[in-house]
ChimeraX commands (.cxc) that place a marker at each C-alpha (Angstrom):
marker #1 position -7.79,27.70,1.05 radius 0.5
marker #1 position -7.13,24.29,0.64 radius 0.5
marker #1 position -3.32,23.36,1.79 radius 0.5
marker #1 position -2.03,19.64,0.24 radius 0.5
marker #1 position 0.15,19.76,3.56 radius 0.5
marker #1 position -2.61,18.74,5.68 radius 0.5
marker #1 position -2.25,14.92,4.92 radius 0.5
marker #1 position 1.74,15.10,6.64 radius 0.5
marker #1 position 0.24,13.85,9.81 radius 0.5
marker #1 position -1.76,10.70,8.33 radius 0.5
marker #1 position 0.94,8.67,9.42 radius 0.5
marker #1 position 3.77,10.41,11.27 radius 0.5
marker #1 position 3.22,8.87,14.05 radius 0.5
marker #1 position 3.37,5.12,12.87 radius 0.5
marker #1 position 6.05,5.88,10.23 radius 0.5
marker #1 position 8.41,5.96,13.15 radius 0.5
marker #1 position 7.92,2.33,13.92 radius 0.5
marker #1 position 9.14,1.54,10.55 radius 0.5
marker #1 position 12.36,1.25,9.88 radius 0.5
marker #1 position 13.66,2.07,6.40 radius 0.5
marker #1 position 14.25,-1.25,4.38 radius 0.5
marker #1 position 16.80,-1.28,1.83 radius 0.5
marker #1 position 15.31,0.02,-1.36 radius 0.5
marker #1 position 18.01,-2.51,-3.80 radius 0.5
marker #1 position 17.11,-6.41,-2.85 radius 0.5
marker #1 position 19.48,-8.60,-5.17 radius 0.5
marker #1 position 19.28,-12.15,-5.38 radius 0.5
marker #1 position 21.80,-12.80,-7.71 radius 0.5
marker #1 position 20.93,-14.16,-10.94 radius 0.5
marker #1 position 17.68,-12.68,-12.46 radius 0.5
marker #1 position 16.21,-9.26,-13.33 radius 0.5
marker #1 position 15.96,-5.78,-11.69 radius 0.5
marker #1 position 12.69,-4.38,-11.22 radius 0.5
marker #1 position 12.11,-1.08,-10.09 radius 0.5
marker #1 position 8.26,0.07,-9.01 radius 0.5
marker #1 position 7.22,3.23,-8.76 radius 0.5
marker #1 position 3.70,4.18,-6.75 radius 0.5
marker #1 position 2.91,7.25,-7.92 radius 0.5
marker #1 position -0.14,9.69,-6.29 radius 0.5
marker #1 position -2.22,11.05,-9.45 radius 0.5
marker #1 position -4.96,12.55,-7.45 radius 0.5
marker #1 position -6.11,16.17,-8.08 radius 0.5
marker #1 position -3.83,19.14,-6.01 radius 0.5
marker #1 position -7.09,20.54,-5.17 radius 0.5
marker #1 position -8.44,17.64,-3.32 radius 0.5
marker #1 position -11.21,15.35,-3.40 radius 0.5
marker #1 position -14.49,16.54,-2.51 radius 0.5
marker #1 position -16.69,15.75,0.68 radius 0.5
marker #1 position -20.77,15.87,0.55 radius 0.5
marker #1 position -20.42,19.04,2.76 radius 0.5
marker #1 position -17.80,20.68,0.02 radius 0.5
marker #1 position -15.16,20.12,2.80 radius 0.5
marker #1 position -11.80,19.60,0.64 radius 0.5
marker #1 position -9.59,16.76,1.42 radius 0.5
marker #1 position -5.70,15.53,0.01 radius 0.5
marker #1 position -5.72,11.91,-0.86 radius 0.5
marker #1 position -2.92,9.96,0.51 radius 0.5
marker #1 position -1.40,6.94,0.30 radius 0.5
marker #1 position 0.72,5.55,3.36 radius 0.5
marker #1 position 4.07,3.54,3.78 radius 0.5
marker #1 position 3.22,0.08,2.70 radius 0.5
marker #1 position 4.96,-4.03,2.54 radius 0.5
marker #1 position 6.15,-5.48,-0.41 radius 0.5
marker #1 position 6.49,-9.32,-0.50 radius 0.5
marker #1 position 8.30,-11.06,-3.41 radius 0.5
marker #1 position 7.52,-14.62,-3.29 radius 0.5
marker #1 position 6.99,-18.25,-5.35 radius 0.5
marker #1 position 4.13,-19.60,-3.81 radius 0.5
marker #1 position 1.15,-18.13,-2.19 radius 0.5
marker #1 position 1.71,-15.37,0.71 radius 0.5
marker #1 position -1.28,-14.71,2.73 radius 0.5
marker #1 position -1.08,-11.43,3.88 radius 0.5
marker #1 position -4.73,-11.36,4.27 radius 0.5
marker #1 position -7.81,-13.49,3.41 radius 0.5
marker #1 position -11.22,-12.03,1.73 radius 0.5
marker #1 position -14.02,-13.12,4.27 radius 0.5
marker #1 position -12.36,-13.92,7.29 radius 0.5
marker #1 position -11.12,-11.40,10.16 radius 0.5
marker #1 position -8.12,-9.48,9.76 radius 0.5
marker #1 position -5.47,-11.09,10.71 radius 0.5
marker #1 position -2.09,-9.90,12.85 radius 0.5
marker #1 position -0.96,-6.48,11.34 radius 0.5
marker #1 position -3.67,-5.94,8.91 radius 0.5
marker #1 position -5.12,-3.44,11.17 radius 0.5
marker #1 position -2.39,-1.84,12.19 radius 0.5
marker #1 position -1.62,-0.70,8.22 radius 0.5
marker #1 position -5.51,-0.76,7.23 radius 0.5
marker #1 position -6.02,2.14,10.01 radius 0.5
marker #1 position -3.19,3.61,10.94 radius 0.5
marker #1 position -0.81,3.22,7.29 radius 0.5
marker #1 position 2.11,1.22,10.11 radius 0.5
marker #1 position 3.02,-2.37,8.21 radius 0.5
marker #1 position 5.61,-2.44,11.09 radius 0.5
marker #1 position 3.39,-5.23,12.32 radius 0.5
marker #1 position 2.86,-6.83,9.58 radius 0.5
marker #1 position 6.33,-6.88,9.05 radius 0.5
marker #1 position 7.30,-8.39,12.16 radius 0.5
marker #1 position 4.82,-11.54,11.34 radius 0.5
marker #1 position 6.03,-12.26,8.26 radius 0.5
marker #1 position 9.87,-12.38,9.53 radius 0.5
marker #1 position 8.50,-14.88,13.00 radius 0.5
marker #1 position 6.96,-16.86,10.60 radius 0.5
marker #1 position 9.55,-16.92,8.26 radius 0.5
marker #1 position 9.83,-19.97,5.47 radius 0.5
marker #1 position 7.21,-21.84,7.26 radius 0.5
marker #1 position 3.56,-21.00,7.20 radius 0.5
marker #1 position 3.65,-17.70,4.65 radius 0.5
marker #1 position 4.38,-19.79,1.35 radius 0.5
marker #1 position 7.61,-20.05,0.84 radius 0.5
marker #1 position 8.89,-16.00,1.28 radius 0.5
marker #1 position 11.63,-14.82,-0.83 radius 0.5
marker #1 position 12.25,-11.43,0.08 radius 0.5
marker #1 position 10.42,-8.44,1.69 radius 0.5
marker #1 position 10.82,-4.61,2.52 radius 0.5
marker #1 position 8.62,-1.68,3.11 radius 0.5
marker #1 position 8.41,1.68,1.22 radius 0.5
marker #1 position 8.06,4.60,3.66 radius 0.5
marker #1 position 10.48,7.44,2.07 radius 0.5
marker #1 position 9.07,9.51,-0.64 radius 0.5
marker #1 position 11.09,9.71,-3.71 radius 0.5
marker #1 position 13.03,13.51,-2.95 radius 0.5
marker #1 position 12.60,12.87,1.07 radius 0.5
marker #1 position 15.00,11.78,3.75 radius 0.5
marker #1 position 12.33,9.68,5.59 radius 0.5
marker #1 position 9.45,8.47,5.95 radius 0.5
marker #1 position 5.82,9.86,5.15 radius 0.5
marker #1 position 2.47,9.34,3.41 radius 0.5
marker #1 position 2.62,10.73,-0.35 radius 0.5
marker #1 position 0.24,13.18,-1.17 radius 0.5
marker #1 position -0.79,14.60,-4.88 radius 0.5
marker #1 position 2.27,14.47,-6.56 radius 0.5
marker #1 position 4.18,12.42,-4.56 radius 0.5
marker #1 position 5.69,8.76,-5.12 radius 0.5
marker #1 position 7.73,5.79,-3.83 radius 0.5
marker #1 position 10.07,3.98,-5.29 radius 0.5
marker #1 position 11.73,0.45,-4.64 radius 0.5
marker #1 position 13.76,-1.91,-6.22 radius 0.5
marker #1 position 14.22,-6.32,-6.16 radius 0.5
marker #1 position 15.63,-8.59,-8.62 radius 0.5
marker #1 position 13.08,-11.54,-9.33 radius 0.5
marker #1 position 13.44,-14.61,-11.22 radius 0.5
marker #1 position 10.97,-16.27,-13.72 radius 0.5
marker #1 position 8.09,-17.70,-11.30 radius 0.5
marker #1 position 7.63,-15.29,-8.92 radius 0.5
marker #1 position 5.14,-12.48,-7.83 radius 0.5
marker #1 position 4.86,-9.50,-6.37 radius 0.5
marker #1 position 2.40,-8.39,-3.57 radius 0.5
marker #1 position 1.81,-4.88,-1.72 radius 0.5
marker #1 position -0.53,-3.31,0.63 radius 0.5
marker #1 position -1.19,0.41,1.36 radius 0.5
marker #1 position -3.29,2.47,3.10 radius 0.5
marker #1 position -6.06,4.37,1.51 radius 0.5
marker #1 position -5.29,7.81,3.24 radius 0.5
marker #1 position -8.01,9.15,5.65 radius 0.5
marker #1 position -10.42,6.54,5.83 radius 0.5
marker #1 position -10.75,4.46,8.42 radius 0.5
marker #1 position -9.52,0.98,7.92 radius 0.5
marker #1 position -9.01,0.67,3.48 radius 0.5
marker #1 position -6.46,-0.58,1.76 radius 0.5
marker #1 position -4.84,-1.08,-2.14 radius 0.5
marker #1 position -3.74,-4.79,-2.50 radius 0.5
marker #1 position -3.46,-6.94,-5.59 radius 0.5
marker #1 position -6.77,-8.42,-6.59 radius 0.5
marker #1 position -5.08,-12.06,-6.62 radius 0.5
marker #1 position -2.36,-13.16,-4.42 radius 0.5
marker #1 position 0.60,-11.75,-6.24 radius 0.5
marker #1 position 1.43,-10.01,-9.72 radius 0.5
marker #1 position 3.24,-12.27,-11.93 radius 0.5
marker #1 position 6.41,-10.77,-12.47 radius 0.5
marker #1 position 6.90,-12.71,-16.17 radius 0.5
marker #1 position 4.78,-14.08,-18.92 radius 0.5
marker #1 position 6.59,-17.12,-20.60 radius 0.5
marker #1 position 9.64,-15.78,-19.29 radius 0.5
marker #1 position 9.19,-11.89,-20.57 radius 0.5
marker #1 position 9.10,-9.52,-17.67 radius 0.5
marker #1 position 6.33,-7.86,-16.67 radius 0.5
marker #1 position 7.02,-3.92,-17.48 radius 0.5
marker #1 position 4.89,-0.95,-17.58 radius 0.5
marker #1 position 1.43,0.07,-15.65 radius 0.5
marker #1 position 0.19,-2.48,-13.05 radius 0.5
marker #1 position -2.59,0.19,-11.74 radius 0.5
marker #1 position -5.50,-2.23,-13.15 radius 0.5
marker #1 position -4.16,-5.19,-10.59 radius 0.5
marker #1 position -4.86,-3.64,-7.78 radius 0.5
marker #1 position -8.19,-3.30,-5.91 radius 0.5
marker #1 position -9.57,-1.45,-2.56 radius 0.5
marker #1 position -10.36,-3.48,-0.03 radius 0.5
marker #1 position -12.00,-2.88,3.55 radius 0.5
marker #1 position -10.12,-4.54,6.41 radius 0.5
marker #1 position -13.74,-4.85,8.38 radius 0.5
marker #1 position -12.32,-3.63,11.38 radius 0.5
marker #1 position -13.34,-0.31,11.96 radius 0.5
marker #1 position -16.92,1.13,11.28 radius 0.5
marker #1 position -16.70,3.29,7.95 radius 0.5
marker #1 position -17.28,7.21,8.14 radius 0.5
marker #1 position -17.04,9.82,5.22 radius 0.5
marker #1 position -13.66,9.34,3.73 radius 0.5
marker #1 position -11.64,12.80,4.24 radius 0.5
marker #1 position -13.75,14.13,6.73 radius 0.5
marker #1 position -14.34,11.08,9.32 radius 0.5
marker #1 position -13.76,12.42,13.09 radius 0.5
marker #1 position -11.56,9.02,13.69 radius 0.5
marker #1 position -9.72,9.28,10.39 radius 0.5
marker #1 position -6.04,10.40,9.98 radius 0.5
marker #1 position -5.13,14.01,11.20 radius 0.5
marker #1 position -8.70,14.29,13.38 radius 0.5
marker #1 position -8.60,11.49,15.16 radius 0.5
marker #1 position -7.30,11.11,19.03 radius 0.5
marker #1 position -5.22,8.29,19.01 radius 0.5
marker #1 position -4.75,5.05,15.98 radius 0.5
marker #1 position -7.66,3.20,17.74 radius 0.5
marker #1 position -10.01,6.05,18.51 radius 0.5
marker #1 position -12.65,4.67,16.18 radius 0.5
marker #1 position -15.82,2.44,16.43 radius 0.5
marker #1 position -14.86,-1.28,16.26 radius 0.5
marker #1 position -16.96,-3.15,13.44 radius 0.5
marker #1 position -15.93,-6.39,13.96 radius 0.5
marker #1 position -16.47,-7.63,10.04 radius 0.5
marker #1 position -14.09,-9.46,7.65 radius 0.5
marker #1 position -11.77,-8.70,5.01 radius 0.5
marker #1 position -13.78,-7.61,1.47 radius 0.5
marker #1 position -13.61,-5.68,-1.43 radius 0.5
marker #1 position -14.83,-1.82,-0.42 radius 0.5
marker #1 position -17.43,-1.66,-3.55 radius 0.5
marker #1 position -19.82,0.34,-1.67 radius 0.5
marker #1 position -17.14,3.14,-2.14 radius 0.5
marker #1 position -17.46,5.50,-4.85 radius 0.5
marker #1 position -13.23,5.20,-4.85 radius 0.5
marker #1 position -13.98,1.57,-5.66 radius 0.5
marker #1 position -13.42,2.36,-9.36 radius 0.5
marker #1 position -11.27,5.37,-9.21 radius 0.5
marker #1 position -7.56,3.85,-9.23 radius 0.5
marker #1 position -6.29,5.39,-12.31 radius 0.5
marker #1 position -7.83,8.97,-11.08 radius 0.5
marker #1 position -6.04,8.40,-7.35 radius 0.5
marker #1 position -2.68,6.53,-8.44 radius 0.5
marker #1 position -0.42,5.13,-10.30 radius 0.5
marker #1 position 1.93,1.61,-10.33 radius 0.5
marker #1 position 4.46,0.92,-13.08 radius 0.5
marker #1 position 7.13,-1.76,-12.97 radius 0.5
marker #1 position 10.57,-1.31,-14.53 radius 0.5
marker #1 position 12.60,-4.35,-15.58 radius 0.5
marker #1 position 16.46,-3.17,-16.11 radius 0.5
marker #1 position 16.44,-4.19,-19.80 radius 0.5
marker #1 position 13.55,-1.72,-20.40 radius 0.5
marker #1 position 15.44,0.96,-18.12 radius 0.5
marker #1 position 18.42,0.59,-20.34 radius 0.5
marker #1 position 16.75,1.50,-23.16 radius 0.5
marker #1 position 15.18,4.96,-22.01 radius 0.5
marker link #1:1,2 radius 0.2
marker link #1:2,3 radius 0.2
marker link #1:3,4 radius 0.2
marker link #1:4,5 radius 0.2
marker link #1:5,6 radius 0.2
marker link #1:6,7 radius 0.2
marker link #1:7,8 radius 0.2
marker link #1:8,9 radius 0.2
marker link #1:9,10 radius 0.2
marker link #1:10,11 radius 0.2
marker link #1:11,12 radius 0.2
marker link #1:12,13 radius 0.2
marker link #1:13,14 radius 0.2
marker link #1:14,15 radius 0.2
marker link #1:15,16 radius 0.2
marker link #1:16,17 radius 0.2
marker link #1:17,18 radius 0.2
marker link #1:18,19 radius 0.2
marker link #1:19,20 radius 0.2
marker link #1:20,21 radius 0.2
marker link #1:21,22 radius 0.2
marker link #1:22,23 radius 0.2
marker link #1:23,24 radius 0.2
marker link #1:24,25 radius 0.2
marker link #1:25,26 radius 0.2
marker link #1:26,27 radius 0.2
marker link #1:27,28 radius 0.2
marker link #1:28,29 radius 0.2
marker link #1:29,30 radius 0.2
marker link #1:30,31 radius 0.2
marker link #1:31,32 radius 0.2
marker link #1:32,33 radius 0.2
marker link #1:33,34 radius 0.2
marker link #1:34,35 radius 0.2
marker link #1:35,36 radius 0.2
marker link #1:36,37 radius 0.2
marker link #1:37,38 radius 0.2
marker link #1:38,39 radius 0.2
marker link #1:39,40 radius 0.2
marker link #1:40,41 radius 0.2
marker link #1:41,42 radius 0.2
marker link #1:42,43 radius 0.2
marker link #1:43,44 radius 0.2
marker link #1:44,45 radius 0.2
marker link #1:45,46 radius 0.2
marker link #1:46,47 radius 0.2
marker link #1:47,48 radius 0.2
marker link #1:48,49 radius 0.2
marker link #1:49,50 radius 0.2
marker link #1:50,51 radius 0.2
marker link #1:51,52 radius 0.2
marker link #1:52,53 radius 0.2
marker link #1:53,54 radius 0.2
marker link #1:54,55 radius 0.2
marker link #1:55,56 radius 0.2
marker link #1:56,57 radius 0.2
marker link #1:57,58 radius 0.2
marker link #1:58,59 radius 0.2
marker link #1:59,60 radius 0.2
marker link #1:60,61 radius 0.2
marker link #1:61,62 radius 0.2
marker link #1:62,63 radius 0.2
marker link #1:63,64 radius 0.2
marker link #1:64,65 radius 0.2
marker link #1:65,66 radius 0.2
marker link #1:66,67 radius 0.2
marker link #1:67,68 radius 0.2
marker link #1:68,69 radius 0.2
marker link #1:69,70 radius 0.2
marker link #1:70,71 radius 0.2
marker link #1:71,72 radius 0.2
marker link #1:72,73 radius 0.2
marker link #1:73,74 radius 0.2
marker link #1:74,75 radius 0.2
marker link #1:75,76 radius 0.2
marker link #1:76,77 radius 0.2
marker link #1:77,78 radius 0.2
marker link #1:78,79 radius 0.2
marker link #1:79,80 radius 0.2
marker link #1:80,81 radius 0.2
marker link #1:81,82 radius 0.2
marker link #1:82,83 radius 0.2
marker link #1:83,84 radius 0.2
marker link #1:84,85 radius 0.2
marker link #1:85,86 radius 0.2
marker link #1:86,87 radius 0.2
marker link #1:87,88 radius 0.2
marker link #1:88,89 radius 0.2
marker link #1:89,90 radius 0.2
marker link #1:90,91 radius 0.2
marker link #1:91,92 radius 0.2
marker link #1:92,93 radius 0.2
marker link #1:93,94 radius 0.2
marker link #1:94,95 radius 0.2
marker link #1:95,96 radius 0.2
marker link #1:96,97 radius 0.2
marker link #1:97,98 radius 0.2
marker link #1:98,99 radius 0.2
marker link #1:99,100 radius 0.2
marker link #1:100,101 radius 0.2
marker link #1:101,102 radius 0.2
marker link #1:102,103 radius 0.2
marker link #1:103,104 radius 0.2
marker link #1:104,105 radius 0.2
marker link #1:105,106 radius 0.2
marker link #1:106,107 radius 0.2
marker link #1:107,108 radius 0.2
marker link #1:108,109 radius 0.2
marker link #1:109,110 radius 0.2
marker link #1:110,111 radius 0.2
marker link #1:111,112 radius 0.2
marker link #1:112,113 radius 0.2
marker link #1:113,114 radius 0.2
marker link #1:114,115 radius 0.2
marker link #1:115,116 radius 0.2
marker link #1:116,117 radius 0.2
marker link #1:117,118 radius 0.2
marker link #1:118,119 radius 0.2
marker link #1:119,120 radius 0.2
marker link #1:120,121 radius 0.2
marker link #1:121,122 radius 0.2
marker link #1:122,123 radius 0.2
marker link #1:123,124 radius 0.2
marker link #1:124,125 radius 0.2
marker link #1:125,126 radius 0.2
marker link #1:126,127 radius 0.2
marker link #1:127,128 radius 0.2
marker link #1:128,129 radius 0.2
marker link #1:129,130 radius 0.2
marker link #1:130,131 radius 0.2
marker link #1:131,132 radius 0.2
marker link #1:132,133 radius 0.2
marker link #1:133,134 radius 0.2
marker link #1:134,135 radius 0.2
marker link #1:135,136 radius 0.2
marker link #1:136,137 radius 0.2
marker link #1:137,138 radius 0.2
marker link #1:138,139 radius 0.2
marker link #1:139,140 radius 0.2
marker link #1:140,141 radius 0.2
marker link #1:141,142 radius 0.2
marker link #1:142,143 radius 0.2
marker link #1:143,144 radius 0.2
marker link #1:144,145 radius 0.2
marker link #1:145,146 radius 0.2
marker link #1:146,147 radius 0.2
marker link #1:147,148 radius 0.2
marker link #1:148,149 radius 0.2
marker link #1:149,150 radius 0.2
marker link #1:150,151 radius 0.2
marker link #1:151,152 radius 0.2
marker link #1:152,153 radius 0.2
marker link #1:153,154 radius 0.2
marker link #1:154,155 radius 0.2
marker link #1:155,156 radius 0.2
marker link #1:156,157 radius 0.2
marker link #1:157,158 radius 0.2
marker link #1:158,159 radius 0.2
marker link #1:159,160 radius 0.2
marker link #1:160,161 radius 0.2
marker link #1:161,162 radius 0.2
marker link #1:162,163 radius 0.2
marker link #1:163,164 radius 0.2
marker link #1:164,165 radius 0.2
marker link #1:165,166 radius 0.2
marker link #1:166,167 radius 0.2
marker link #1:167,168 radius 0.2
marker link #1:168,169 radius 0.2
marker link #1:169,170 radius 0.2
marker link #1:170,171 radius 0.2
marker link #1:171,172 radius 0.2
marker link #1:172,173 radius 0.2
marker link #1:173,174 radius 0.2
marker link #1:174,175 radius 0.2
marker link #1:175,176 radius 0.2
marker link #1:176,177 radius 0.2
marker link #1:177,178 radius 0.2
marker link #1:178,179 radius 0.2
marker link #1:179,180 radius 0.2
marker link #1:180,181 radius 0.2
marker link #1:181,182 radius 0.2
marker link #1:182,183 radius 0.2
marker link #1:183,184 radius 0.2
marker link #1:184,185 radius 0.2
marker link #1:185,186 radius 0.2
marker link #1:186,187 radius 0.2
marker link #1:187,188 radius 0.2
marker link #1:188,189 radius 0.2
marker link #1:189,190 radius 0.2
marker link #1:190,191 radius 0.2
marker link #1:191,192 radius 0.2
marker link #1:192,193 radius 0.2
marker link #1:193,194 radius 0.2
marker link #1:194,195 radius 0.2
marker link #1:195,196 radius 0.2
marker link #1:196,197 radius 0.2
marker link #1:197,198 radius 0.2
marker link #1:198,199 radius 0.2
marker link #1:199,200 radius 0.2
marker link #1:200,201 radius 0.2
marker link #1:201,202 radius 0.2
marker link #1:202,203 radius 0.2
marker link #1:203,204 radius 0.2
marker link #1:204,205 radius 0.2
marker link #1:205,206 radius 0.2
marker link #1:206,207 radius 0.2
marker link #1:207,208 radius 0.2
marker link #1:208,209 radius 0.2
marker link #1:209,210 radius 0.2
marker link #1:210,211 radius 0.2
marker link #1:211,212 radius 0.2
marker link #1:212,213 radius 0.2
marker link #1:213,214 radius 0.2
marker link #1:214,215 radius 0.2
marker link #1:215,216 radius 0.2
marker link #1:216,217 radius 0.2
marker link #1:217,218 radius 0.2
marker link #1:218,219 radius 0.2
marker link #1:219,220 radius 0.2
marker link #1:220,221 radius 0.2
marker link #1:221,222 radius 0.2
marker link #1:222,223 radius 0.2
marker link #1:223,224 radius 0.2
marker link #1:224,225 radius 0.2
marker link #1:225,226 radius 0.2
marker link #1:226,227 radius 0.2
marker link #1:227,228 radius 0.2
marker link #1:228,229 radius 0.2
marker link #1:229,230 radius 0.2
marker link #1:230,231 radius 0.2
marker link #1:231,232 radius 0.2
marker link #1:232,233 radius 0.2
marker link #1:233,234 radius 0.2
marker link #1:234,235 radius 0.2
marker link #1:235,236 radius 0.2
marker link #1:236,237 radius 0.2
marker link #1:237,238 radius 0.2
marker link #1:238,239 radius 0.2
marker link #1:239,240 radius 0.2
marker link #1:240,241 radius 0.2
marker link #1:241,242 radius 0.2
marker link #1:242,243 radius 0.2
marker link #1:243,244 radius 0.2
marker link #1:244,245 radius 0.2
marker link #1:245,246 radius 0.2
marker link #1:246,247 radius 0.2
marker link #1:247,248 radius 0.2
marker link #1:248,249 radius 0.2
view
C-alpha cells in the first residue's frame, strides 16, 4: 500500500542546516503579504513507468524580496554557489549564506530574505507532501518583486522558480493578490544526470548520501523534456495575500 509518509526523509537531513527565518518581515510603511505554497498533488501518488507509486514533494525553499534584479541563478550558464545544494538535496542553507556575504553589493540591491522550512501545523522543518503547505509573510512596497526557489521532490537536481526574475508585487500601485501558480516554471539545475523522477536510485529517500549521483556537468534550463513540465496546477499551488484582501475574508 502506498504510505504519503515515505517523502519525510527527502530532506531531513539538510533541513537541519536551515535555520528557521522569521515568518513576519516588516519594513515599515507598505503592505502585508502573506504566501501560501500549497501541495495539490494526488494522496495516491504519482505514477512511475514500472507502476511503482511515488508522493510528490516539495522542499524548504528562499524567498528574496527585492527592487532590482537578484540573480539567484542564470538560464544557460552553470549553477552557481548554492543552487545545487537546494536543486538536489531541497538545503537553500547555501544559498542563503551567499546572498547575506554578498549582501547590497553584487545581488541587485536585496531588500529582505528568509526561507520557508516549517509546514503550516508543524514545529519544524520538513518537505510538504500531498496536502501539505508553507506559509510566510513580508511587507513590500510599490516596486518590488518577489522571487523563490524549491525543490522538485525526488528528482535529482529540479527546481520551481519564477519564469522572470521576480513577481511584481503591484500593478500601477494595486497589489498583486490571489494565484501566482502560472509564474512559476521547472527548471533543471544541469548538475546531476536525470533518472526516473520518484523512483531514481540517487533521488531523495534511496539515495546514499546528497551527492551520490552521476555528475552532468550542464547549465541551468527549463526541464521541458519532463512530462511535469506542464503539470503545476496538478502538483501545487501559490497564492499571495495582501492584508487589505485578508481583512475582508
Amino acid at each position: 500500500m502506498f504510505k504519503r509518509t515515505i517523502f519525510l526523509s527527502l530532506f531531513a537531513l539538510a533541513a537541519v542546516f536551515v535555520s528557521a527565518s522569521a515568518q513576519d518581515h516588516k519594513m515599515g510603511k507598505g503592505t502585508k503579504f502573506t504566501v501560501r505554497i500549497e501541495n495539490v498533488s494526488n494522496a495516491d501518488g504519482q505514477v512511475a513507468k514500472d507502476g511503482t507509486k511515488w508522493p510528490f514533494a516539495l522542499s524548504p525553499g528562499l524567498w528574496v524580496l527585492h527592487k532590482r534584479e537578484v540573480r539567484l541563478f542564470r538560464e544557460g550558464v552553470v549553477a552557481n554557489g548554492g543552487l545545487e545544494e537546494l536543486a538536489e538535496s531541497g538545503n537553500p542553507g547555501v544559498l542563503v549564506k551567499n546572498l547575506e556575504a554578498r549582501g547590497h553589493s553584487g545581488m541587485g540591491d536585496v531588500m529582505l530574505h528568509g526561507v520557508f522550512n516549517t509546514p503550516a501545523g508543524m514545529n519544524g522543518p520538513a518537505p510538504i507532501g500531498p496536502g501539505g503547505a508553507y506559509e510566510f509573510s513580508f511587507t513590500a512596497e510599490p516596486g518590488m518583486r518577489l522571487s523563490l526557489l524549491t525543490m522538485f521532490g525526488q528528482s535529482n537536481d529540479w527546481f520551481y522558480a519564477p519564469k522572470r526574475q521576480g513577481v511584481d508585487l503591484f500593478n500601477n500601485g494595486k497589489p498583486l493578490s490571489g494565484d501566482i501558480t502560472n509564474e512559476f516554471m521547472l527548471f533543471d539545475a544541469g548538475t546531476e544526470k536525470d533518472e526516473e523522477p520518484g523512483v531514481g536510485a540517487n533521488q531523495g529517500p534511496r539515495q546514499k548520501d546528497p551527492n551520490a549521483g552521476e555528475a552532468e556537468n550542464g547549465k541551468v534550463h527549463p526541464a521541458k523534456t519532463s512530462m511535469f513540465f506542464t503539470k503545476n496546477g496538478e502538483l501545487f499551488k501559490v497564492t499571495i495575500t495582501p492584508e487589505t484582501s485578508m481583512a475582508k475574508m
